[in-house]
C-alpha positions as CSV (number, residue, x, y, z in Angstrom):
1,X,0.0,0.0,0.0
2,X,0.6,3.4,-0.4
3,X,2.4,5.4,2.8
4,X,-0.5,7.8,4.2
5,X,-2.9,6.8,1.6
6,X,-6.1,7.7,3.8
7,X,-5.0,10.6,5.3
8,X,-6.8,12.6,3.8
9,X,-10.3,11.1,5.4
10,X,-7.9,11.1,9.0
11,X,-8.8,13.8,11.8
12,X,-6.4,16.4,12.9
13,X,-4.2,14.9,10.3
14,X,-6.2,16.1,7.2
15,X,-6.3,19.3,8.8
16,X,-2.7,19.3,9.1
17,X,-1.8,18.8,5.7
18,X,-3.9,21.3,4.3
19,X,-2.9,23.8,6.6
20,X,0.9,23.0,5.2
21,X,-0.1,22.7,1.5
22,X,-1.6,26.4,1.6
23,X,1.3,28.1,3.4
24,X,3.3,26.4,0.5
25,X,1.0,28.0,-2.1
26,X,0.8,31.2,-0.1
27,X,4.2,31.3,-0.5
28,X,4.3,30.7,-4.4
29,X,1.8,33.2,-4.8
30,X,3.5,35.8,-3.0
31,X,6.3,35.0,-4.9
32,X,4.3,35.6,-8.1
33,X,2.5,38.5,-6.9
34,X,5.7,40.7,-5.8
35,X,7.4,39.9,-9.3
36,X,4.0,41.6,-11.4
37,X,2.3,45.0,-11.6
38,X,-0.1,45.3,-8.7
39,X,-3.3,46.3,-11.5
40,X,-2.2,43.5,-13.3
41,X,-2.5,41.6,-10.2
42,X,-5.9,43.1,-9.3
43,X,-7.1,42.5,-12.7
44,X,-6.3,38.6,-12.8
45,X,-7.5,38.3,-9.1
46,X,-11.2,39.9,-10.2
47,X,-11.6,38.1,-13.4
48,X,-10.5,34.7,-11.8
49,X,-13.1,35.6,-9.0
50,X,-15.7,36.1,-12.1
51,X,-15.0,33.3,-13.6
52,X,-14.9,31.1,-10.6
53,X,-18.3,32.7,-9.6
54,X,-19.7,31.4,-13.1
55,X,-18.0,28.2,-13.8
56,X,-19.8,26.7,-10.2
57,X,-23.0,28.3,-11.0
58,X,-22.7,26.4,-14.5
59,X,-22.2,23.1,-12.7
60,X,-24.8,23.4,-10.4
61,X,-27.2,23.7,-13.3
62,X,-26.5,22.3,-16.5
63,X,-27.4,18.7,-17.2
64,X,-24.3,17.7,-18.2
65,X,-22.4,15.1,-16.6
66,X,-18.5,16.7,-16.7
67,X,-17.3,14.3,-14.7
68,X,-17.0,11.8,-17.5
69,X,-14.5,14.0,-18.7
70,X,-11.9,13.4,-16.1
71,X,-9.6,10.7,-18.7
72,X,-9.7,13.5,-21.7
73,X,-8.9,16.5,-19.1
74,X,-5.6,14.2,-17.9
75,X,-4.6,13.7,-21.0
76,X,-5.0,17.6,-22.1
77,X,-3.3,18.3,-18.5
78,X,0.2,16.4,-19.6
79,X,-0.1,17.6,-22.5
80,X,0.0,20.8,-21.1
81,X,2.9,19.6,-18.7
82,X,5.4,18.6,-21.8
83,X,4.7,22.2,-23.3
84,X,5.5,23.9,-19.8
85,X,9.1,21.4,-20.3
86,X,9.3,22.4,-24.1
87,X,9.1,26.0,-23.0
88,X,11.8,25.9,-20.3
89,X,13.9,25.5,-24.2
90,X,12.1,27.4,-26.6
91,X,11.1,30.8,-25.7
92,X,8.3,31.9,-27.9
93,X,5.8,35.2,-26.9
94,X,3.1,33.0,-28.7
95,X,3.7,30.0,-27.5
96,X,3.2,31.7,-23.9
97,X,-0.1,33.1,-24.3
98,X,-1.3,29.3,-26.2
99,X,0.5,27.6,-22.7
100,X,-1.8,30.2,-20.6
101,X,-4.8,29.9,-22.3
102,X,-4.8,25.8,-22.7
103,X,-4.5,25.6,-19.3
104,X,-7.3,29.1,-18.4
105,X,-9.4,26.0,-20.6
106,X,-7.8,22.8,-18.6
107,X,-8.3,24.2,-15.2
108,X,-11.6,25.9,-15.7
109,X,-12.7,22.6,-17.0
110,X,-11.6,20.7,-13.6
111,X,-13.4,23.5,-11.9
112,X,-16.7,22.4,-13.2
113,X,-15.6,18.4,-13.4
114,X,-14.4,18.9,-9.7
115,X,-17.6,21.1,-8.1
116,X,-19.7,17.9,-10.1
117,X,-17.8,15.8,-8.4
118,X,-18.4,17.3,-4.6
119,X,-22.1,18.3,-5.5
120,X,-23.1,14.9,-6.0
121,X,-26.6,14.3,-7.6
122,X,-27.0,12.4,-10.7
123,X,-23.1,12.6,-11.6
124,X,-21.0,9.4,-12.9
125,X,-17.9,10.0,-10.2
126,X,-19.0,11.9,-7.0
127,X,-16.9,12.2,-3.9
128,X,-17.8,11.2,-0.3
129,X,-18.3,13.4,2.2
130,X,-15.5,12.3,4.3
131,X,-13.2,13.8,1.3
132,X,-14.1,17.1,2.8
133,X,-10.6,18.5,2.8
134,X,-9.5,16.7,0.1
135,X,-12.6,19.0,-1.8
136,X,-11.0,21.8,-0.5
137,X,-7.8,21.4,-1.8
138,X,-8.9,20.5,-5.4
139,X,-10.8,23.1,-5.8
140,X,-8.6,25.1,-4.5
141,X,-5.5,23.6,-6.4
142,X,-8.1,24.4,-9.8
143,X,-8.6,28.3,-8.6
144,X,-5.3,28.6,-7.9
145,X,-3.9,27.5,-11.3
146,X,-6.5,29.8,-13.3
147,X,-5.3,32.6,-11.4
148,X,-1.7,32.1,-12.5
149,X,-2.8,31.1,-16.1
150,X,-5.3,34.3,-16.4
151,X,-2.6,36.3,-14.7
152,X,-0.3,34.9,-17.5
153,X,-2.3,35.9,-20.2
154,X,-2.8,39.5,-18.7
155,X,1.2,39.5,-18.6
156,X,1.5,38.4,-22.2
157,X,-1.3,40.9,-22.7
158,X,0.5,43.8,-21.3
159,X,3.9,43.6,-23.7
């Protein structure tokens, strides 16, 4: 078996981790934020919050089951890895603002497979509600990378 495996389902341990994995994030997004322009900042913070605000309202009522989706939206996700590793070589302004917006797409996609996913109902894949903090931190992993791909784009916007 896997070391730790159910921790995630394991009081004050669950509780733990995800106090950890946000002060890690916190950091990176500091990080982030005192290397760009404070509007451009503001500006990716509102429209992620707009979007965000949208994306779960679409999920609670369309009649769609996204959660099927989960194989295709792994497969678009390494894709989306290899050309983060292909960029690390080949610098190309266009090639940025396709990266940021294939993932804005990616991870506003597992935004509405994920809030499926914790809203239950008549979805394929649903989680349980012991995975209460592991539902935080997806969703929150999902905002999180829209913010920094929107906040890309508004970068690559801005030259």
């Amino acid at each position: 078996t896997l070391a730790c495996c159910n921790v995630h389902r394991s009081f004050p341990a669950n509780f733990i981790c995800l106090g950890i994995f946000t002060i890690g994030e916190s950091f990176m997004l500091m990080m982030v934020g005192a290397t760009t322009k404070p509007e451009i900042v503001w500006w990716a913070v509102l429209i992620t919050a707009v979007v965000c605000i949208a994306l779960t309202i679409f999920a609670f009522q369309t009649k769609i089951d996204f959660t099927v989706f989960n194989g295709l939206m792994f497969v678009l996700l390494i894709v989306l890895i290899v050309m983060g590793i292909i960029m690390m070589f080949v610098k190309s302004d266009l090639l940025r603002v396709v990266y940021a917006a294939l993932g804005a797409f990616i991870f506003s996609a597992y935004l509405v497979i994920d809030t499926q996913m914790i809203i239950g109902g008549n979805h394929k894949y649903q989680m349980s509600p012991e995975d209460y903090v592991f539902a935080a931190i997806t969703l929150y992993v999902d905002i999180i990378n829209l913010f920094l791909m929107i906040l890309s784009l508004l970068n690559s916007a801005q030259k």
